[in-house]
C-alpha positions as CSV (number, residue, x, y, z in Angstrom):
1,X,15.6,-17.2,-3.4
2,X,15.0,-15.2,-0.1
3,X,11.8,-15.8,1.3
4,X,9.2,-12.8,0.8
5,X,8.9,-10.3,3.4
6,X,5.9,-8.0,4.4
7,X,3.6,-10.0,2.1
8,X,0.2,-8.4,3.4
9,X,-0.2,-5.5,1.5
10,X,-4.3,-4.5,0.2
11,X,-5.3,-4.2,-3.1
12,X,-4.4,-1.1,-4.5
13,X,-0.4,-1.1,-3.6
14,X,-0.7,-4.8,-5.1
15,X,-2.2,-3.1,-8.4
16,X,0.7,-0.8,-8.3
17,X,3.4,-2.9,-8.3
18,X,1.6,-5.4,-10.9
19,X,1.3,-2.1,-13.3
20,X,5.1,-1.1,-12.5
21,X,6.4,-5.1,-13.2
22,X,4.9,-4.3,-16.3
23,X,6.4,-1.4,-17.2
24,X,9.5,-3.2,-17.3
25,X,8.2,-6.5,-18.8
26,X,4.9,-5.7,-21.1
27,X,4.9,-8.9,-22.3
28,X,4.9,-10.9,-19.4
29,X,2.3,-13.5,-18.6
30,X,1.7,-15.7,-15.3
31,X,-0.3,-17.5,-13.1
32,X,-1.8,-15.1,-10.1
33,X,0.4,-17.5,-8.0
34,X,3.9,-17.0,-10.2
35,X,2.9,-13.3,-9.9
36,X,2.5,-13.4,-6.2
37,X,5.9,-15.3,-5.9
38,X,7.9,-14.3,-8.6
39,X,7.0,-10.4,-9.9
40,X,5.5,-9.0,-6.5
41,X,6.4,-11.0,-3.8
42,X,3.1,-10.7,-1.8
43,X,-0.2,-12.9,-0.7
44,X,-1.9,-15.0,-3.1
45,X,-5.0,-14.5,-1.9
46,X,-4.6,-10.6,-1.9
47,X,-3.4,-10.7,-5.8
48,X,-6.0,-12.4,-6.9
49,X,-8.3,-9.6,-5.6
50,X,-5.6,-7.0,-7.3
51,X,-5.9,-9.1,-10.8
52,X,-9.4,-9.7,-10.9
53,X,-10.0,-5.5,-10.5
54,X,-7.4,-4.9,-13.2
55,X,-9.6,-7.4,-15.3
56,X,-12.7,-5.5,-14.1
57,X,-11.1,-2.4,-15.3
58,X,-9.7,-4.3,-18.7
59,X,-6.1,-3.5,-18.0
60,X,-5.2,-7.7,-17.1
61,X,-6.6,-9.8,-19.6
62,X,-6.9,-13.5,-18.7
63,X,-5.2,-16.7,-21.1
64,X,-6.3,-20.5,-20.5
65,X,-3.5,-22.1,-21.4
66,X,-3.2,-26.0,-20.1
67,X,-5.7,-25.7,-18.1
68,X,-4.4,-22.8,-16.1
69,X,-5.2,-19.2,-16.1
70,X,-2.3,-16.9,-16.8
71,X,-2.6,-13.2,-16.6
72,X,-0.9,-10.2,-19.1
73,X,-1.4,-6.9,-20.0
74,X,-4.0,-6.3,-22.4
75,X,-2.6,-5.3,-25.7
76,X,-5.0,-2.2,-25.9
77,X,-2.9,-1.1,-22.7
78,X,1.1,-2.0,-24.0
79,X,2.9,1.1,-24.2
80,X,1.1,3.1,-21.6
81,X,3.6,3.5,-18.8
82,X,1.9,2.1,-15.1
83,X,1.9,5.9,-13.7
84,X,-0.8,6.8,-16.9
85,X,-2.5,3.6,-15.9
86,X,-2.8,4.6,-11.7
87,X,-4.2,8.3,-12.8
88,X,-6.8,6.4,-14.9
89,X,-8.0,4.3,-12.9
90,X,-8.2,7.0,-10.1
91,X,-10.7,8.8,-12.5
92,X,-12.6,5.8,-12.8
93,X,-13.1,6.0,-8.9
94,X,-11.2,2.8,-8.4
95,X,-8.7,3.1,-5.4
96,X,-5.6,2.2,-6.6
């Protein structure tokens, strides 16, 4: 795999592209670092502050499983395409 490029990107454009990765796989669950490497190709650091305010907003739910902290689409949310998800959370005054 090709090394990621322009990994600094802030908060909202991470939230973005999490929302629009899951679009295309609703069902996906992952660590914040699998989804920094593997769905997004960005910062660690900087998705974990892009999770943590989808959580805030109840978008990203949170699963222990082992010991670890994987992250998926909340189930209240499946279905509701990433663009819906953006305006809504621009109404809620969250920058995304």
């Amino acid at each position: 795999m090709e090394a990621c490029k322009n990994t600094e990107r802030e908060a909202p454009e991470l939230m973005r592209q999490i929302l629009r990765y899951l679009d295309a796989h609703p069902d996906a669950l992952d660590t914040a670092d699998g989804i920094a490497k593997w769905w997004i190709c960005a910062d660690g650091k900087a998705v974990e502050k892009a999770i943590e305010r989808l959580m805030q907003k109840g978008i990203l739910q949170r699963r222990k499983l082992g010991g670890l902290s994987y992250y998926g689409l909340h189930q209240d949310y499946r279905g509701i395409r990433s663009d819906d998800l953006l305006k809504k959370l621009k109404e809620d005054g969250t920058n995304a």
